[in-house]
C-alpha positions in Angstrom: -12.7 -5.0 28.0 -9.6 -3.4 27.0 -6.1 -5.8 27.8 -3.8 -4.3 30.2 -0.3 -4.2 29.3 0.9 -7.9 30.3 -2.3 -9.6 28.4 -1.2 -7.2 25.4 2.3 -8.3 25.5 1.1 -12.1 25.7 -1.1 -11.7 22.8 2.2 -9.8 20.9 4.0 -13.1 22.2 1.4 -15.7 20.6 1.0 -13.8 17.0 4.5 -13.8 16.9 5.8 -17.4 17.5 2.3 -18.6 15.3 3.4 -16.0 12.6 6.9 -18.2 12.4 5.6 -21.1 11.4 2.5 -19.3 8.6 2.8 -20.2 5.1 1.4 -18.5 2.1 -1.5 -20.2 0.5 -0.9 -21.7 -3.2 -2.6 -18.3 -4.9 -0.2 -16.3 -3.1 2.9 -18.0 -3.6 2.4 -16.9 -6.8 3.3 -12.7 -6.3 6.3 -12.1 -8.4 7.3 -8.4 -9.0 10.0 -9.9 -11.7 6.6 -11.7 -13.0 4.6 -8.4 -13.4 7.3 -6.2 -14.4 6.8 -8.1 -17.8 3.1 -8.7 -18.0 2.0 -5.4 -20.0 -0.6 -5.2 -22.6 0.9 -2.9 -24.7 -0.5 0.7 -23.8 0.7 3.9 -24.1 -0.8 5.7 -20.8 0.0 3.0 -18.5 3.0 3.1 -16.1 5.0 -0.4 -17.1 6.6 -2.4 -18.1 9.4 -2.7 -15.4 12.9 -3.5 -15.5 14.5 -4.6 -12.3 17.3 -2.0 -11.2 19.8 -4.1 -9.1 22.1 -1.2 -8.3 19.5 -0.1 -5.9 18.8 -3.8 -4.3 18.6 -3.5 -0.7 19.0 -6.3 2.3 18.2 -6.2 5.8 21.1 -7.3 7.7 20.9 -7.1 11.0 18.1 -8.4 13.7 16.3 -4.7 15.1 15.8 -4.3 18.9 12.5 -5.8 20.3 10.7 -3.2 22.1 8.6 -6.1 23.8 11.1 -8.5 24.3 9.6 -11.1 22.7 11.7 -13.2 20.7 10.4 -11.3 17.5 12.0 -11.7 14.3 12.1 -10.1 11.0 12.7 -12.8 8.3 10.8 -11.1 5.3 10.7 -7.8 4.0 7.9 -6.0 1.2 5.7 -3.7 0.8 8.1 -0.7 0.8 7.0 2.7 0.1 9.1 5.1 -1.1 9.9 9.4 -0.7 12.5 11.2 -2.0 13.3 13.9 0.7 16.6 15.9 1.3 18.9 14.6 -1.2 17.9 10.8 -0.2 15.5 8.0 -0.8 13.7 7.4 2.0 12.5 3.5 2.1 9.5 2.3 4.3 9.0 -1.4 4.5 6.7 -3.9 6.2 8.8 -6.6 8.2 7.7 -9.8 9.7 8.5 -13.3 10.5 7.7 -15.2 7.6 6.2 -13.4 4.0 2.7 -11.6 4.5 2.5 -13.3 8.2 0.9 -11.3 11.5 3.6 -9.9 13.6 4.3 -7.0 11.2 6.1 -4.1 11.6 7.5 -1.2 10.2 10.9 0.1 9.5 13.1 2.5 7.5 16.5 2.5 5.4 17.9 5.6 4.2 19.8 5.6 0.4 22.2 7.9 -0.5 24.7 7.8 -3.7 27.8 7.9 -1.3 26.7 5.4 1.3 24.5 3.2 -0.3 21.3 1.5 2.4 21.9 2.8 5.6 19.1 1.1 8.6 17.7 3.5 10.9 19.5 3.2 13.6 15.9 3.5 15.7 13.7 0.5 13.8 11.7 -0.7 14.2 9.8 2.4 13.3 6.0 1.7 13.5 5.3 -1.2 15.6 2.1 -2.6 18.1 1.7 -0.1 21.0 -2.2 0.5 20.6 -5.2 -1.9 21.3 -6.3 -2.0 17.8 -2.6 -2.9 16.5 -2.2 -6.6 18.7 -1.9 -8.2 15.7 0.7 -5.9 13.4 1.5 -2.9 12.1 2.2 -3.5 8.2 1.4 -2.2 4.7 2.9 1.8 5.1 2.1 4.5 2.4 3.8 7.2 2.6 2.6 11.1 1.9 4.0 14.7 1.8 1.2 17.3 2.1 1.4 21.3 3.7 5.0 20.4 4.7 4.4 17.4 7.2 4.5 13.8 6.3 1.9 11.5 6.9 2.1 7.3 7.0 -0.8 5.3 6.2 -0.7 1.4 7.4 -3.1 -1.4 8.7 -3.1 -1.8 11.7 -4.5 -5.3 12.8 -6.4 -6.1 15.6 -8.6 -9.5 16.4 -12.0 -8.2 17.1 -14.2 -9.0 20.2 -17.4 -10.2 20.3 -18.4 -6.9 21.2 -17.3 -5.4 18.0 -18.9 -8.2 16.2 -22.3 -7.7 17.9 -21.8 -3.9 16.9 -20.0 -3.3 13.6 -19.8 -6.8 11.2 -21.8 -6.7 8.4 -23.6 -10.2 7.9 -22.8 -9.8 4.2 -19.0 -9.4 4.7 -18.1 -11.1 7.5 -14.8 -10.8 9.6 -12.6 -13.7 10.8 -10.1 -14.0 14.0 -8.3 -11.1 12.4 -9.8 -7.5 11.8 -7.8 -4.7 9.5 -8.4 -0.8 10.1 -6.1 2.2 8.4 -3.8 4.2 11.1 -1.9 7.0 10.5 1.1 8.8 12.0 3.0 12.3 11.5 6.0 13.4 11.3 8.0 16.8 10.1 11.9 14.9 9.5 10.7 11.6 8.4 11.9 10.2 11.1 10.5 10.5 14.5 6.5 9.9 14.5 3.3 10.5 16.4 0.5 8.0 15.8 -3.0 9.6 15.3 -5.0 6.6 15.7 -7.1 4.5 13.3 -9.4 6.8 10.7 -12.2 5.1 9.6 -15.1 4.9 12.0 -15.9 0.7 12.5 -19.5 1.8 11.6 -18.3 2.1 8.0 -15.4 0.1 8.1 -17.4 -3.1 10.0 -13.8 -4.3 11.2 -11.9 -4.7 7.9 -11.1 -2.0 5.9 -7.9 -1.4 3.2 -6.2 0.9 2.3 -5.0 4.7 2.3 -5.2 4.8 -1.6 -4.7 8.7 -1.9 -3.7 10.7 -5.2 0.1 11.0 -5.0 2.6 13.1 -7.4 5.5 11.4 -8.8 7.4 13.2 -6.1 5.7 11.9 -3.7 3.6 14.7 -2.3 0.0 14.2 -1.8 -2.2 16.1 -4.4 -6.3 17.6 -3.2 -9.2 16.3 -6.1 -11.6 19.4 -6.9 -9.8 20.9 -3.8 -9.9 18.0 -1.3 -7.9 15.4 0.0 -9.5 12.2 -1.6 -9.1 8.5 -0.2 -10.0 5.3 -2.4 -10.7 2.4 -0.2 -11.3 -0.8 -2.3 -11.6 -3.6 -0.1 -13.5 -4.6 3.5 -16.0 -2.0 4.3 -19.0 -4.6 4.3 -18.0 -5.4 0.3 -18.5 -1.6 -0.5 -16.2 0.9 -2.2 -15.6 3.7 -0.1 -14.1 6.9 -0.8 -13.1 9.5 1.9 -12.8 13.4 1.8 -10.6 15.4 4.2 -8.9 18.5 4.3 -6.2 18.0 6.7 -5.3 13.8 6.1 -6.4 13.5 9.4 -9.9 13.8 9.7 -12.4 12.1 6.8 -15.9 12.0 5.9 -16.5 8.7 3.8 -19.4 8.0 1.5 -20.1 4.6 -0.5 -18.9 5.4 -4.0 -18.0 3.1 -6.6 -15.1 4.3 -8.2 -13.2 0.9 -10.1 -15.3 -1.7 -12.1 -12.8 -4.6 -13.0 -15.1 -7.0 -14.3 -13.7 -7.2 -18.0 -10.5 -8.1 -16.4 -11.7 -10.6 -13.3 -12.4 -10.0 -9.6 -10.8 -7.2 -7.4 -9.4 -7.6 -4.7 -7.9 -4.3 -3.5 -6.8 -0.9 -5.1 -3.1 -0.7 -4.6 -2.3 2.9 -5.5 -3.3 6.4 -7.4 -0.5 8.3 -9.3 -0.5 11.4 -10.5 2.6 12.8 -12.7 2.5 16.1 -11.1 0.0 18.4 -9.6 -0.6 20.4 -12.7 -1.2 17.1 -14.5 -4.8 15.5 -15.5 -4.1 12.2 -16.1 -4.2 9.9 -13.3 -3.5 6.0 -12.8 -4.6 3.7 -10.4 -2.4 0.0 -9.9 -5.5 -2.3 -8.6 -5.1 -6.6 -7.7 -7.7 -8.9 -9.1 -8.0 -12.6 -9.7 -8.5 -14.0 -13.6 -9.7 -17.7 -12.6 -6.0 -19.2 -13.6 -4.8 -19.1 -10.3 -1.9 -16.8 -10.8 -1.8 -13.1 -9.1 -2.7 -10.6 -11.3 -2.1 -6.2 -11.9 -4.1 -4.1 -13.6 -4.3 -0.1 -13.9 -7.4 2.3 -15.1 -7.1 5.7 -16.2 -9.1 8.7 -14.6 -9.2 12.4 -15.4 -8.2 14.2 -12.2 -11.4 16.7 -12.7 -13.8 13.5 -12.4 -12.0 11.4 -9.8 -14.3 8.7 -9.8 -15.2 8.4 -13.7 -13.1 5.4 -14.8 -11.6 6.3 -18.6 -10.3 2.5 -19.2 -8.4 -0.5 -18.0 -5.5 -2.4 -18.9 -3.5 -5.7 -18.2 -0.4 -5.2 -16.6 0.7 -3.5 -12.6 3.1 -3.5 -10.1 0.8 -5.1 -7.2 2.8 -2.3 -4.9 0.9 -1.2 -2.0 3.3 1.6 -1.0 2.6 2.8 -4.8 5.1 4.7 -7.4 7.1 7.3 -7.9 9.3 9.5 -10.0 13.3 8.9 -8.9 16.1 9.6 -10.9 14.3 10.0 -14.1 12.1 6.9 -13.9 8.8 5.6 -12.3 9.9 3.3 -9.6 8.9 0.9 -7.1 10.0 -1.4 -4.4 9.0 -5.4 -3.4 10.4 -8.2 -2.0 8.2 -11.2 -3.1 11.1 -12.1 -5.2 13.6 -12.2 -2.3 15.4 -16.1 -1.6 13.2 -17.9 1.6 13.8 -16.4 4.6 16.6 -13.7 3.2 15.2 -10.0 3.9 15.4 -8.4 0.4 13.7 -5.6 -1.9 14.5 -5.3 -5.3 13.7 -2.4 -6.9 12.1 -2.0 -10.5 11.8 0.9 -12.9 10.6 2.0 -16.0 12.4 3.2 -18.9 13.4 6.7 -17.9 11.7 8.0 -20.9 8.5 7.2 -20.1 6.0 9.8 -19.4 1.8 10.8 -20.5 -0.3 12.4 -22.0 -2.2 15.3 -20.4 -5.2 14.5 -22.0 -6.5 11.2 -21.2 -9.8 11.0 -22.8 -8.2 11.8 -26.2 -5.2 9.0 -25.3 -7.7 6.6 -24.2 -9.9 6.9 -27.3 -6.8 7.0 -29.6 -6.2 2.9 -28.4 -8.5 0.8 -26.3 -5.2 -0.8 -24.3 -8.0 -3.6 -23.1 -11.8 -3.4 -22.4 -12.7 0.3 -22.6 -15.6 1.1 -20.8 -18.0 3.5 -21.7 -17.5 6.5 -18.9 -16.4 8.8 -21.7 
C-alpha cells in the first residue's frame, strides 16, 4: 500500500537521523581518489594517472533548505558529475549526512574563472519526493543529448513484501534497502522534471546500478551502431544488463555480458564509459572490483565503439568516479570527495596531464602492449 504523505515524511525522518550515526565498513574506508590517482599500470590507452588540481577544490559551506523540515543535514559530499555548459562547469554532487550514508541528495555548484564555486541558490536539487526515492536520491550522471540534458541517479527505496513476493531473484537477494536508476530533464541545467525510475523491477528484481552510458569528453551523450546504449553492471539478479533506447527515456534491456574482470578480481560495478569524441573509436570504461587485499580497487577495459560489447583489454589503475570523466580545460578530469577531512563537505578535483590523449585505433594499440591481462576478444 502506497504511504501517504505524513508516513512518507516519517520514513524521510528515520533514514535521516539513522544515516547520522552510519559508518563506513573497513573495505570502504579505504576509497582514496589521491590513492588511485597514482595506482596506474603503465598503459598508453588508459585515461590516468591523476594529479590532484587544487585550484579547482570546492567546499560546501553553508547548510541548504530542508524541503521536509526534518532536521536533515549534509555533512559529506562525492560523487560529483561534471558538464561544461555556457562558459561554466557545472558540478553535480551527491550530499548526505555522513560518507555513502541513506539520506542522499542532490545538489549543484556552478564554477566560473571570475567567481570561483558559486551554490545554487535552489539546492538541494534532486531530493525524495516519489515513493521509490524514501530512502535517497544519490549517485547523479549527468548527459547532454538532442539539446536537452538528462540526470541519471539511484533512487533508493526499501522494498515491500509485495515486491519481494514479485520481483527478488532468490539468487541475488535484496536487503531493507532496494536501488533502481531515475532520471530527470532539464533544457538550462537547472530547473528539472523527474521521469520516473527506468528499468522495469522484472529485470531489475529491486536493485539495479547504474546509468553507465557512452559519454564524449564534452560531456554529450554519444548513440552505439545508432542507439542510445546503457551498461548496467551490478543488481539485476547478478546479471549484466545492457539497455537500448532512442530517446534516454524509454529502454529495452537484454542480459548481455559486456565486462569480464576476472584477471584482475571481482567486480563490483561499472563506473563509467568515455568516449574522446563522437568521431572517435576508442572507448574506455572505469569499472570497481575487489583484489582479496582488502583495499578498493579501479580498473579500465578498452572497447571499439563499432563492437560495444567486445572487450579489447584491461588494465590496473581508475578513478572509481560514478559521475565519470571529462575533457576541461585541456585535461581529463574528475571530481570526489572521499579524501575530504571527517565531516568537512569537500571535492577535490583531479586531472591528467593535459597532453594526454588516444589512439583511434584500439585493436592496433592494444596489441602494440598488453597493459595487464589481454583477453582474447580480438
Amino acid at each position: 500500500m502506497p504511504m501517504n504523505n505524513e508516513q512518507f515524511r516519517q520514513t524521510l525522518l528515520e533514514t535521516s537521523r539513522a544515516a547520522k550515526e552510519s559508518a563506513l565498513s573497513p573495505f570502504f574506508q579505504t576509497l582514496s581518489s589521491d590513492r588511485l590517482a597514482k595506482e596506474y599500470d603503465p598503459c598508453d590507452w588508459a585515461i590516468g594517472p591523476f594529479e590532484r588540481l587544487d585550484h579547482l577544490t570546492y567546499e560546501k559551506k553553508a547548510e541548504w533548505p530542508d524541503p521536509w523540515n526534518i532536521g536533515w543535514e549534509g555533512r559529506a559530499i562525492h560523487n560529483a558529475s561534471l558538464i561544461e555548459a555556457d562558459d561554466a562547469l557545472y558540478m553535480f554532487y551527491r550530499c548526505n549526512p555522513a560518507m555513502e550514508s541513506l539520506a542522499g541528495r542532490i545538489g549543484l555548484a556552478i564554477y566560473r574563472e571570475d567567481t570561483g564555486w558559486v551554490d545554487w541558490r535552489c539546492n538541494p536539487l534532486i531530493y525524495s519526493t516519489q515513493p521509490n526515492e524514501s530512502l535517497a536520491c544519490e549517485d547523479p550522471k549527468i548527459y547532454r543529448a538532442e539539446g536537452k540534458y538528462y540526470l541519471f541517479y539511484q533512487a533508493d527505496f526499501a522494498p515491500s513484501d509485495e515486491d519481494r513476493a514479485l520481483y527478488q531473484d532468490r539468487n541475488y537477494p535484496v536487503g531493507a534497502v532496494g536501488t533502481e536508476i531515475s532520471v530527470a530533464v532539464s533544457n538550462d541545467l537547472l530547473h528539472w522534471e523527474k521521469k520516473g525510475a527506468i528499468i522495469p523491477r522484472g529485470i531489475s528484481h529491486l536493485w539495479a546500478k547504474a546509468a553507465v552510458i557512452p559519454r564524449a569528453g564534452n560531456g554529450d551523450a554519444v548513440r552505439l551502431n545508432g542507439k542510445y546504449m546503457m551498461f548496467v553492471s551490478e543488481g539485476c539478479g547478478g546479471k549484466q544488463v545492457v539497455g537500448y533506447s532512442e530517446d534516454l527515456l524509454n529502454w529495452e534491456f537484454k542480459h548481455e555480458q559486456f565486462l569480464d574482470t576476472k584477471p584482475l578480481g571481482t567486480l563490483y560495478e561499472a563506473m563509467g564509459l568515455v568516449i574522446e569524441s563522437a568521431a572517435s573509436e576508442a572507448m574506455v570504461m572505469d569499472f570497481f572490483y575487489d583484489d582479496g587485499s582488502g583495499v578498493t580497487r579501479a580498473g579500465q577495459a578498452l572497447y571499439r565503439k563499432s563492437e560495444p560489447t567486445k572487450q579489447i583489454a584491461l588494465n590496473r589503475g581508475g578513478t572509481l568516479n560514478v559521475g565519470g570523466i571529462i575533457r576541461y580545460q585541456g585535461r581529463w578530469v574528475h571530481a570526489q570527495g572521499w579524501d575530504a577531512p571527517r565531516g568537512i563537505p569537500v571535492i577535490y578535483f583531479y586531472g591528467t596531464k593535459p597532453e594526454q590523449t588516444w589512439s583511434e585505433n584500439p585493436s592496433k594499440r592494444a596489441a602494440r602492449r598488453t597493459c595487464a591481462p589481454e583477453l582474447s576478444h580480438l
